[in-house]
N, CA and C atoms as an extended XYZ file, in Angstrom:
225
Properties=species:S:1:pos:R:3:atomname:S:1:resname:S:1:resid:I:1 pbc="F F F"
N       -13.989      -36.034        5.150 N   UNK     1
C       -13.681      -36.598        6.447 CA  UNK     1
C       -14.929      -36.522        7.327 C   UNK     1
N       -15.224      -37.435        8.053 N   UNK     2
C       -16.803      -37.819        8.752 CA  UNK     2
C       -16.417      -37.279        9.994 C   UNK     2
N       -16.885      -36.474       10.946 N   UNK     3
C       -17.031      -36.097       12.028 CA  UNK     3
C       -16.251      -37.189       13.358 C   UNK     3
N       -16.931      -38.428       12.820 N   UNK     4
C       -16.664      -39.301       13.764 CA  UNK     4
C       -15.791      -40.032       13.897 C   UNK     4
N       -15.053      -40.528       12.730 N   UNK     5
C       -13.791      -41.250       13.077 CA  UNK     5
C       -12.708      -40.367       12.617 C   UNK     5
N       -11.113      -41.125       13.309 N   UNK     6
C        -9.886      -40.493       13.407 CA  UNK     6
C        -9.688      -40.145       12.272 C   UNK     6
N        -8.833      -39.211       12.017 N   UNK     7
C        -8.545      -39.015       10.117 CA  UNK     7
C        -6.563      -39.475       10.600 C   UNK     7
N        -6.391      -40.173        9.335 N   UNK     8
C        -5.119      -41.379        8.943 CA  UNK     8
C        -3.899      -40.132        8.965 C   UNK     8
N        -2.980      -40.564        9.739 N   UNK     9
C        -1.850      -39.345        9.776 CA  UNK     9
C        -1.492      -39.136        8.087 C   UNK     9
N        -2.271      -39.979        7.367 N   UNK    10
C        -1.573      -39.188        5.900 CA  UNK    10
C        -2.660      -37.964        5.508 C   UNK    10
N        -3.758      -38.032        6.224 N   UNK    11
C        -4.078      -37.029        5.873 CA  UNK    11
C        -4.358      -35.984        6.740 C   UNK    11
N        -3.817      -35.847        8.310 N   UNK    12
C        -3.279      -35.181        9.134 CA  UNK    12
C        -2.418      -34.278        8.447 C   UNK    12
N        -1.094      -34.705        7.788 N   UNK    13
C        -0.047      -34.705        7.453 CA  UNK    13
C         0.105      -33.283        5.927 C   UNK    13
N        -1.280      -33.669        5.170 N   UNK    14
C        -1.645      -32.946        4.012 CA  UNK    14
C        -2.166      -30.921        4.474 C   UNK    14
N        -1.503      -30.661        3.565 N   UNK    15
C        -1.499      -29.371        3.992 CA  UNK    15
C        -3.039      -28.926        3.665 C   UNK    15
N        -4.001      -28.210        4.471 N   UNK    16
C        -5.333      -27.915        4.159 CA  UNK    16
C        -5.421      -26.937        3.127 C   UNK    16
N        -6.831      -27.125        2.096 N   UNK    17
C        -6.778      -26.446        1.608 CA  UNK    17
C        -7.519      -25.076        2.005 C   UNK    17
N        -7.380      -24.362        0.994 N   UNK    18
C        -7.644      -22.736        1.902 CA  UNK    18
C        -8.976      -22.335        1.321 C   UNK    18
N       -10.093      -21.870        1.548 N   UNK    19
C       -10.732      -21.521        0.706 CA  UNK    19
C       -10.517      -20.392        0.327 C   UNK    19
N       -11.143      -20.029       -1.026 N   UNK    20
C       -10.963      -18.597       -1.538 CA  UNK    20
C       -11.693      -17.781       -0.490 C   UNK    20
N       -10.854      -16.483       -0.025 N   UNK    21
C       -11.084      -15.441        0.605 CA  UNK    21
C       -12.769      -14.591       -0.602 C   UNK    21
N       -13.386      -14.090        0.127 N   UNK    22
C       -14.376      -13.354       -0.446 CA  UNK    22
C       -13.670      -11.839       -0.434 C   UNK    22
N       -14.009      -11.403       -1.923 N   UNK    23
C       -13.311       -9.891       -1.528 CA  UNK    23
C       -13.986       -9.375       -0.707 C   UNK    23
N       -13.571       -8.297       -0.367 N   UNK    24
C       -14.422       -7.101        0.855 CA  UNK    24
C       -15.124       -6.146       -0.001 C   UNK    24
N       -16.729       -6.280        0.925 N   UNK    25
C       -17.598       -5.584        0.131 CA  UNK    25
C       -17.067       -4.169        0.524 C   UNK    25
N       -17.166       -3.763       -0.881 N   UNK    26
C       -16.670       -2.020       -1.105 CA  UNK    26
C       -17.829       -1.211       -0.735 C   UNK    26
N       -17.808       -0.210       -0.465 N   UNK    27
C       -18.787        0.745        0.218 CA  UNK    27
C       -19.504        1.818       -1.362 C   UNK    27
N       -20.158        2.205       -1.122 N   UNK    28
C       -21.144        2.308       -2.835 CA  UNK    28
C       -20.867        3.703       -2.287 C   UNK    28
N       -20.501        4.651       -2.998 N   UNK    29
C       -20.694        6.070       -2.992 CA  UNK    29
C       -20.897        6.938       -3.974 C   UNK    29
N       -21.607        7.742       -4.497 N   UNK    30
C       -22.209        8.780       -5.200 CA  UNK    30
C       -22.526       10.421       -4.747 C   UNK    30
N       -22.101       11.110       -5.457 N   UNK    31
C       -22.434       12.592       -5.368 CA  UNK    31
C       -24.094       12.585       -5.253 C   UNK    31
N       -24.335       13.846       -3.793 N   UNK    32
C       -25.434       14.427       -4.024 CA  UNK    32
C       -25.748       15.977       -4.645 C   UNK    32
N       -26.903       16.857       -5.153 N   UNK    33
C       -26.443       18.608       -5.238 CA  UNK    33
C       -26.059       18.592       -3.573 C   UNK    33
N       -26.396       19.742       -3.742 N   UNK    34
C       -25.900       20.630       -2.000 CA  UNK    34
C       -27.493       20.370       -1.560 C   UNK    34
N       -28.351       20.265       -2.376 N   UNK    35
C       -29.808       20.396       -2.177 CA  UNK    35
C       -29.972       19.205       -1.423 C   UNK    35
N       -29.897       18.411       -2.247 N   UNK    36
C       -29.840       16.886       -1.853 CA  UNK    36
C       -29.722       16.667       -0.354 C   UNK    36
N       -27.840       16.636       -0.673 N   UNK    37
C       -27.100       16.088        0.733 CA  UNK    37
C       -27.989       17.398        1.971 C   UNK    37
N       -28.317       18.661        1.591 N   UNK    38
C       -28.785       18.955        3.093 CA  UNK    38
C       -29.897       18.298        3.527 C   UNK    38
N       -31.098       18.031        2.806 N   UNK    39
C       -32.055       16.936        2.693 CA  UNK    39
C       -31.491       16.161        3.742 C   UNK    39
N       -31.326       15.086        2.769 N   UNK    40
C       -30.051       14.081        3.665 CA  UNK    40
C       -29.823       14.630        5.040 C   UNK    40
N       -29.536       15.305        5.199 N   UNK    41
C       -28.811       15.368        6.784 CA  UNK    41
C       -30.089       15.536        7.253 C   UNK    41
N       -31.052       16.375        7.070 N   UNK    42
C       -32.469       16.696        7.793 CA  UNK    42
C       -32.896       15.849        8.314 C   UNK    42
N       -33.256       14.770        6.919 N   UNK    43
C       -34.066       13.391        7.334 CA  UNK    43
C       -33.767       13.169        8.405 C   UNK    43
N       -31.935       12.626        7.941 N   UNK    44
C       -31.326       11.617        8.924 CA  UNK    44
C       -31.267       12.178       10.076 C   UNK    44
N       -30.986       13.724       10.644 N   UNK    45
C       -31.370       13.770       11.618 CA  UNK    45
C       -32.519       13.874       12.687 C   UNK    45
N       -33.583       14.062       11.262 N   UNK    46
C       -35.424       13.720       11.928 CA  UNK    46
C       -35.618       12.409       12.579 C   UNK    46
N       -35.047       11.544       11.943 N   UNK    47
C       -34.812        9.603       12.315 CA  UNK    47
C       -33.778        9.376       12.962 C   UNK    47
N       -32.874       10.269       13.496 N   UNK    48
C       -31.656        9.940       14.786 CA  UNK    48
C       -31.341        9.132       14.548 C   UNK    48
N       -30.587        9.429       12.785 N   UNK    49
C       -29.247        8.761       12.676 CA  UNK    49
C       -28.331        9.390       11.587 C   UNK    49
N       -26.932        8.825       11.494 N   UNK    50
C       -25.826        9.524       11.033 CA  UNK    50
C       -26.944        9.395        9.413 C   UNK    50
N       -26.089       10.151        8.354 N   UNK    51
C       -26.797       10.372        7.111 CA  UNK    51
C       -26.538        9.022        6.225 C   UNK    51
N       -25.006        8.775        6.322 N   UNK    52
C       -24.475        7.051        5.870 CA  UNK    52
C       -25.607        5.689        6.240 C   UNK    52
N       -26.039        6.007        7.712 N   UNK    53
C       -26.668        5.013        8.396 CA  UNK    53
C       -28.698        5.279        7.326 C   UNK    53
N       -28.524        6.259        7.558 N   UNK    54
C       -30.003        6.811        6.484 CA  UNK    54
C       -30.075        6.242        5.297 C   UNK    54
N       -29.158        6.663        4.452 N   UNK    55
C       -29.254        6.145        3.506 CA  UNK    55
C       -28.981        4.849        2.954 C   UNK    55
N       -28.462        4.238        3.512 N   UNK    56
C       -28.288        2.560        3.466 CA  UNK    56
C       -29.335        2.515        3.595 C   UNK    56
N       -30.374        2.450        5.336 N   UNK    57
C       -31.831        2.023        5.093 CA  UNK    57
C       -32.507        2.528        4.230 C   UNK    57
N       -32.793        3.877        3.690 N   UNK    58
C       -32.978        4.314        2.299 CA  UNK    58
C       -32.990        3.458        1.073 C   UNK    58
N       -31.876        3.231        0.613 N   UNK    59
C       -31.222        1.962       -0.168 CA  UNK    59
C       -32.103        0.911       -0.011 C   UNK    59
N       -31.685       -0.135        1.171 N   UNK    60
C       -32.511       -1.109        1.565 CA  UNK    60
C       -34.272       -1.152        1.197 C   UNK    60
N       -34.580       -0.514        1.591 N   UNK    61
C       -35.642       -0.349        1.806 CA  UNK    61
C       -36.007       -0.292        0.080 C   UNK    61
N       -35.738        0.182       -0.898 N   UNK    62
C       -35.864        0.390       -1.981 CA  UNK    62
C       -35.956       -0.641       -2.619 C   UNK    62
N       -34.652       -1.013       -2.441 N   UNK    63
C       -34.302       -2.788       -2.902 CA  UNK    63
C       -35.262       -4.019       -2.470 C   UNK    63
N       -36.022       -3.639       -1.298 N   UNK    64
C       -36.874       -5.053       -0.771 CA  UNK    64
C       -37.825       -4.316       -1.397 C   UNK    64
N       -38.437       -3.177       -2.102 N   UNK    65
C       -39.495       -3.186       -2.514 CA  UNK    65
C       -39.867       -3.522       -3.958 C   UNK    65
N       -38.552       -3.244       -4.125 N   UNK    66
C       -38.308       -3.540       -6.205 CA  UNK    66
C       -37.808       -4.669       -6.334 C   UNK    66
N       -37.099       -5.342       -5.089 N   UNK    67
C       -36.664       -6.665       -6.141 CA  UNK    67
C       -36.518       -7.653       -4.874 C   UNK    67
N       -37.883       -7.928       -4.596 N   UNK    68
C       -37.909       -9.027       -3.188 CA  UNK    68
C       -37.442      -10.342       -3.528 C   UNK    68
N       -37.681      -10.741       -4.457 N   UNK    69
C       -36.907      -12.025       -4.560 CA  UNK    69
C       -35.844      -12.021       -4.740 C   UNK    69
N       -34.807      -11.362       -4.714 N   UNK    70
C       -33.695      -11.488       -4.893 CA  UNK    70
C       -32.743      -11.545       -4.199 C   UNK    70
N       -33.547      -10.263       -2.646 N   UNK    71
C       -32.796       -9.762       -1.523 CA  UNK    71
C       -32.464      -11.083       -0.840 C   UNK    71
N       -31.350      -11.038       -0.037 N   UNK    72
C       -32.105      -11.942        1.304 CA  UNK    72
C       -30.823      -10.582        2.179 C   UNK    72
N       -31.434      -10.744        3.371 N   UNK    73
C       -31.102      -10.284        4.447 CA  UNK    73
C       -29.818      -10.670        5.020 C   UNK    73
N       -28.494       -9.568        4.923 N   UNK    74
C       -27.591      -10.099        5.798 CA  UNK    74
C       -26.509       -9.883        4.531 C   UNK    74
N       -26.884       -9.909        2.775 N   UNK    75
C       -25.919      -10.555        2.360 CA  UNK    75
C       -25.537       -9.271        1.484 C   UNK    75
């Protein structure tokens, strides 16, 4: 259907179709030692932020360095 002209009450009338829903991205979680996760909290609180918020950019940051063509931003 073109932006610009009326669309024909028969296809007013037609029930829309739906697109497929995207599942919901699941949240990635893994065990640290005790060593680790206190690490973890150090950093994250050296960089004033929660440890979740750390390690995502952690993550990130990993990923744009090992596999730049692949990333894109946002997704």
């Amino acid at each position: 259907m073109r932006a610009n002209r009326m669309p024909s009450p028969l296809e007013l009338s037609r029930p829309r179709q739906r697109r497929a829903r995207k599942p919901p991205r699941s949240p990635v979680t893994f065990r640290l030692t005790e060593a680790d996760e206190d690490a973890l909290h150090m950093l994250a609180q050296r960089a004033k932020l929660g440890s979740s918020a750390f390690a995502r950019r952690i993550v990130e940051h990993y990923i744009r360095q090992h596999a730049p063509q692949r990333v894109k931003k946002g997704t």
